[in-house]
N, C-alpha and C positions, 0 to 999 in steps of 0.2 A: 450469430456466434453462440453455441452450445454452451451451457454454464457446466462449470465442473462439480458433479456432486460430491467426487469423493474430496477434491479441494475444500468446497464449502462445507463440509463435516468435521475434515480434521481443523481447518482455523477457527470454526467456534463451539469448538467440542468441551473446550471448559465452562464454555457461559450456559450449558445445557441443563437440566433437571439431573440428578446423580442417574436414575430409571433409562433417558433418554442418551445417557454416555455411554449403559452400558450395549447400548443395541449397537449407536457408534462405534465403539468399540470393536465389539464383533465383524461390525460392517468393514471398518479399514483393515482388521488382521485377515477377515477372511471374504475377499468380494466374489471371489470365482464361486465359491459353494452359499454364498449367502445369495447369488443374484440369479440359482436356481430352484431359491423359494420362492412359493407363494407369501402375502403376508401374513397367511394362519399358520406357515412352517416357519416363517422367519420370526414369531410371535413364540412359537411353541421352543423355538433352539435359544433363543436370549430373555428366557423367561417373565415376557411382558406381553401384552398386548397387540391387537391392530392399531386400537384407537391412540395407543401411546406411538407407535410406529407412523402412525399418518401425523401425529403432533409435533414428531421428528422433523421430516420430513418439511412440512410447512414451515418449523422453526428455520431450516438452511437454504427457504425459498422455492421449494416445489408444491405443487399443488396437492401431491398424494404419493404414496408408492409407488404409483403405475410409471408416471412422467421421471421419476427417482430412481425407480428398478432402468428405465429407459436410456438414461443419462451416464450412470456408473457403466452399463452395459457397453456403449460406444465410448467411452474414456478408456474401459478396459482394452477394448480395441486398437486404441490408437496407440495406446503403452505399455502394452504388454511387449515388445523387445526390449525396451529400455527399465523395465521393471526394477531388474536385477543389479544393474547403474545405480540407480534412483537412492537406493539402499547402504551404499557404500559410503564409508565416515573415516577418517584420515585414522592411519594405524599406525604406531610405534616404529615397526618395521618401514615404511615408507618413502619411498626415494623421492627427491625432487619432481623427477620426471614424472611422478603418482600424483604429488602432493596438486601440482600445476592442473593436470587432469582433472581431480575430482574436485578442487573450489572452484575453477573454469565449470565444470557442468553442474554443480550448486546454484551457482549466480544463474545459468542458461536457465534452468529447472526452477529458480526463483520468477526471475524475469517472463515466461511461458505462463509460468501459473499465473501471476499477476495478472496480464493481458486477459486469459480469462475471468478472471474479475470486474474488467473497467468493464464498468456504460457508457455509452456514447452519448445517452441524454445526460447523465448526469457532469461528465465531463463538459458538453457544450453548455449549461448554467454556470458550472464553475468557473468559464472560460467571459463570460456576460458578467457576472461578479466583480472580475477582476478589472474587466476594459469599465466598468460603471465607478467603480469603489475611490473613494480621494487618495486613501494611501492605503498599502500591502501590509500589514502586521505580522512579523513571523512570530512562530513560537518553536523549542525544540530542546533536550539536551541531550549530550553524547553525541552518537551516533546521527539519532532526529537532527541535532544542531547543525551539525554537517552538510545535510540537507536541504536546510533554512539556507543557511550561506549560499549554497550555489544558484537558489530561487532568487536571493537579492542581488546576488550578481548579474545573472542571465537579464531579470527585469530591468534593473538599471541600465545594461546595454539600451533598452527600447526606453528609458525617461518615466518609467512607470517608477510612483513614487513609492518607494518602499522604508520600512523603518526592521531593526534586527538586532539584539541586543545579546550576548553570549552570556552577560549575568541574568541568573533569577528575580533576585529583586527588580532589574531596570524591566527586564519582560513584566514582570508584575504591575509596575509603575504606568506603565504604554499600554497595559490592559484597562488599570483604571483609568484613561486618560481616551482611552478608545470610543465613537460614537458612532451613530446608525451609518456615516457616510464611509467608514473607512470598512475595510473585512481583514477577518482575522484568518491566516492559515496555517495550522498546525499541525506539525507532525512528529506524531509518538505513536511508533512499533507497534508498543505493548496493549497500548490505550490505556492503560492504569498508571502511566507518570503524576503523581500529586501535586509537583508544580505544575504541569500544564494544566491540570484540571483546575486549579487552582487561577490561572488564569485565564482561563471558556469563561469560567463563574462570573468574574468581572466582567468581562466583554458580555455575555448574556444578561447582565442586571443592565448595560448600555445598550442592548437592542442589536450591538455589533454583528451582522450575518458572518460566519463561521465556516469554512471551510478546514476536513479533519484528511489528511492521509493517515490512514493506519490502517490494524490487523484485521481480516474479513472476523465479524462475529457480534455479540453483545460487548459495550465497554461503557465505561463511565467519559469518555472522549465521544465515543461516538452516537453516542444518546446526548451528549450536549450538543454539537455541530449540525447545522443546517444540510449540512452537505458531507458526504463522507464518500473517499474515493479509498479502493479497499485495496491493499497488496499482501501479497504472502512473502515466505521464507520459508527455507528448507534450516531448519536447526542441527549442527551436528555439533561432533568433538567440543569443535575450542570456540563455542559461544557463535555458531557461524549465521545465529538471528543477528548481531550486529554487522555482519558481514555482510549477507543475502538481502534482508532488508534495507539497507542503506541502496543496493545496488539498485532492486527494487523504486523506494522513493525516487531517486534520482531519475529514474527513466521517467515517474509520472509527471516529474517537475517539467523535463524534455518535452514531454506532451503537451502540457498547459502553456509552458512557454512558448512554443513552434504551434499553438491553436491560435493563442494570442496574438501574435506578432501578423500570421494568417490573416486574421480577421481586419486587419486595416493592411494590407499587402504593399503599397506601396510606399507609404509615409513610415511603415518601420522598415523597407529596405534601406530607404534613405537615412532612416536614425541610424542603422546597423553601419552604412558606409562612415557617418559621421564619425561615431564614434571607436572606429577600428582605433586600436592601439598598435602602431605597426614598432616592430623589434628592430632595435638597431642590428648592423651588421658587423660582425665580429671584426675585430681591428679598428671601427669605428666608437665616437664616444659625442656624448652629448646630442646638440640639437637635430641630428641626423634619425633617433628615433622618435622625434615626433612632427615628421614630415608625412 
């Protein structure tokens, strides 16, 4: 799978050198005419360097220009009809029938980038973590928490012990109470949440290995966690990083949980049959839904 350059530039465009943001810069407003330079023309138009452009470059994971110029080139490719889409942010003017359209391909254009992001190695340790670890520690708030939640539900269906706490303090408290046998899974968007970093700190004074979803780039999250599994978002209007993102996490949770469950196939079909909750039937009452 092709790693997305121009993805990988705009999610860690802030954690860059000010010199190296403004080449970024350049590079997202203008790809078609920047990806017909050389690096001494792409040096000479964003008033910097090769050497700083090759610094680029390796900060968002490519070896040099070449493999970089190479990468943007075929993205551009593949998305230049949808470019113009991509672009669109809910307007004042906007009918339902709009609004439905454009957070439906937000969320699509979230979920696509993402997938370009995952590893498959890193996903498959994450996936050994979880079937090795005594209990699951979530961490998350807002949005991230929302997330946690669904991870503790889905793993509970399969008996994996999980612990999940909606206050900060008690996440606090399960941080310092956390040791080498259990992992910690955390997830913040932003990666600059203070209470969760605040709670890595504890779990890494306890040796706790650490698994982080959050944003592709440099964070204070993801320079604590052992492991970090990377998602994007499309930002628009009305804050649609809590929107997009969430959509995002939730797919990765989908993955780890349906890798997990995988990995011992038969004994979690079995947990899965056990512990169906089947719904009563309308007009009926009582012990009829838990047959």
């Amino acid at each position: 799978m092709k790693k997305s350059a121009l993805l990988c530039l705009r999610e860690c465009r802030n954690a860059i050198s000010p010199t190296e943001r403004s080449i970024a810069d350049y590079l997202l407003e203008h790809p078609e005419s920047a990806m017909e330079c050389n690096i001494h023309e792409l040096a000479e138009r964003t008033f910097s360097s090769p050497s700083t452009i090759i610094r680029m470059c390796r900060r968002v994971g490519f070896e040099g220009y070449k493999e970089f110029r190479q990468s943007v080139t075929y993205e551009m490719a593949l998305r230049k009809q949808s470019e113009e889409e991509e672009q669109k942010e809910i307007a004042r003017s906007d009918h339902m029938e709009d609004i439905i359209e454009k957070v439906t391909y937000k969320n699509i254009i979230s979920l696509e980038d993402t997938r370009n992001l995952l590893e498959a190695e890193v996903l498959e340790k994450c996936v050994d973590l979880i079937c090795s670890c005594r209990t699951v520690l979530l961490y998350g708030l807002g949005a991230s928490l929302c997330a946690a939640q669904d991870a503790y539900l889905k793993f509970l269906r399969l008996n994996k012990p999980c612990a999940i706490n909606a206050d900060w303090h008690a996440q606090l408290l399960q941080a310092r109470n956390a040791s080498a046998e259990d992992l910690g899974l955390v997830f913040s968007y932003s990666g600059e949440t203070e209470e969760v970093i605040a709670c890595m700190r504890e779990m890494r004074n306890n040796r706790t290995p650490m698994i982080a979803i959050t944003r592709y780039g440099h964070s204070p999250v993801a320079e604590l966690a052992d492991y970090n599994i990377y998602i994007a978002a499309n930002e628009a209007t009305f804050r649609s990083g809590a929107m997009s993102s969430r959509i995002s996490q939730l797919n990765v949770i989908d993955i780890l949980y349906t890798a997990f469950a995988n990995a011992s196939y038969e004994t979690n079909l079995t947990q899965l049959s056990r512990t169906h909750i089947r719904k009563a039937r309308a007009g009926k009452r009582g012990g009829d839904s838990g047959r």
